[in-house]
Each structure stands twice: as C-alpha cells, then as structure tokens.
C-alpha positions in Angstrom: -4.8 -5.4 12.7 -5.8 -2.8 14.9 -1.9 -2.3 16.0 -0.8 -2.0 12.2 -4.2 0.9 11.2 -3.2 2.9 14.3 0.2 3.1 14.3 2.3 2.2 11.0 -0.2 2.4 8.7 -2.3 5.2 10.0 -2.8 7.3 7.3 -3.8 10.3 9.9 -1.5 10.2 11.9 1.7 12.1 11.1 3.8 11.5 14.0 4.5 8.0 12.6 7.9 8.1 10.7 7.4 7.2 6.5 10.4 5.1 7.2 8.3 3.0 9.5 5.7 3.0 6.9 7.9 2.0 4.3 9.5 -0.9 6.1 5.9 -2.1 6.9 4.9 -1.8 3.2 7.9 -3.6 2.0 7.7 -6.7 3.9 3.8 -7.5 4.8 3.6 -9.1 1.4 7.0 -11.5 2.3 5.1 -12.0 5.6 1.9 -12.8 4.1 3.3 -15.7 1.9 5.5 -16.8 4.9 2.0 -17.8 6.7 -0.6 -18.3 4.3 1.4 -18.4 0.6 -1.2 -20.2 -2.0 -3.9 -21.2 0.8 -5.6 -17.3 1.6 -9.2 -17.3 1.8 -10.1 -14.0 -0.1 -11.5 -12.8 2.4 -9.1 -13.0 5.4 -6.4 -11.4 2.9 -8.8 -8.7 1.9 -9.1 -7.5 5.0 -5.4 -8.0 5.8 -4.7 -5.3 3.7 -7.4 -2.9 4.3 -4.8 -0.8 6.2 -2.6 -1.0 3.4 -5.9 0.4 1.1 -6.5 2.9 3.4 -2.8 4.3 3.1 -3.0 4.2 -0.1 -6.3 6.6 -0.4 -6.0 8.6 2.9 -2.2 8.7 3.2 -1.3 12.7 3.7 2.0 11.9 1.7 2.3 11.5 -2.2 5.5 8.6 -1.7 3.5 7.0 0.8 0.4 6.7 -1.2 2.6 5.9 -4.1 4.6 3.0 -1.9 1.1 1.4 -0.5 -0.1 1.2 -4.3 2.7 -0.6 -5.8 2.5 -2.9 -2.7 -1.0 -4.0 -3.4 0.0 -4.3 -7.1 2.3 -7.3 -5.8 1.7 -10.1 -8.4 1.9 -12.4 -5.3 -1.5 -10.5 -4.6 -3.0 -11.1 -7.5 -2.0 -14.8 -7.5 -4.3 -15.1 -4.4 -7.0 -13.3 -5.7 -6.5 -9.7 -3.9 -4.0 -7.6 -5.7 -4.7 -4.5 -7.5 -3.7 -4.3 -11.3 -0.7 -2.1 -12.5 -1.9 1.1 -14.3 0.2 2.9 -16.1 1.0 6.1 -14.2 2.5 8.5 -16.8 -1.2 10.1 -17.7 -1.3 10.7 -13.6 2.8 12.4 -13.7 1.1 14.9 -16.3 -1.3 16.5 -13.6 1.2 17.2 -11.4 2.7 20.6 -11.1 5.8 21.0 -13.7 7.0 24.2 -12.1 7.4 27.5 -13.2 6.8 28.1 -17.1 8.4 31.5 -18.7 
C-alpha cells in the first residue's frame, strides 16, 4: 500500500504520469474482486482504498479527482460494503468557470 500512496496514487506528487494514474484507477477494482470478490472484511477494503480517497480529495488535477471518484462509486464497492454513492454531478458542472460572457 505504501508503493501505490507514494508513487501512482500520490496525489502530491506531480512527476507521476495521469496515465499511470488512470491505468491504476481502472483496474484496482478488477483486481480487488480477482482476490477477495464477495469475502472483504470492511475493513481490509477500506483501507485498500484509502489511496484511492486520498486522490480523490488531494489530487492537484480536476480528471484525476474526477477518475478516483467514479472508481469508488464502483457498484462492486458498494456490494462489499465500501463504495461511495453516485451523486449527480450537474449542480457541481455549474460552478465551474463557463468562460468569457459578453
């Protein structure tokens, strides 16, 4: 775990390529249910993913916080008791800069 907050899923440090980070992010769920599928303690997955979490809070880029979050909202995650629930993102879109009015 150490090995995956240090170097893919550091959110700090910005050497680390996003396409590392999105490789990472798109199979540690299929990995997961490889080794543990139904059988995770809730515990052991939790803090599995606290890199992931982490990302998703402290990550310095918007696509990488956005990738971390829909990773957690895996439904496989939620089957096991960990996952995060979908929130409809639309009211977030609306704070974001629109550009230039006239």
């Amino acid at each position: 775990m150490e090995i995956l907050s240090t170097t893919p899923l550091s959110p700090e440090d910005v050497k680390v390529p996003n396409g590392l980070r999105y490789h990472v992010l798109d199979v540690y769920v299929d990995e997961l249910e490889k080794v543990g599928d139904a059988e995770w303690d809730v515990e052991v997955l939790e803090s599995l993913l606290k890199p992931v979490r982490r990302l998703q809070t402290g990550g310095r880029d918007r696509a990488v916080r956005e990738a971390a979050r829909e990773m957690l909202e895996d439904e496989r995650l939620s089957d096991w008791g960990c996952g995060d629930k979908k929130v409809d993102r639309l009211e977030e879109d609306r704070d974001e800069w629109g550009g230039i009015e006239g």
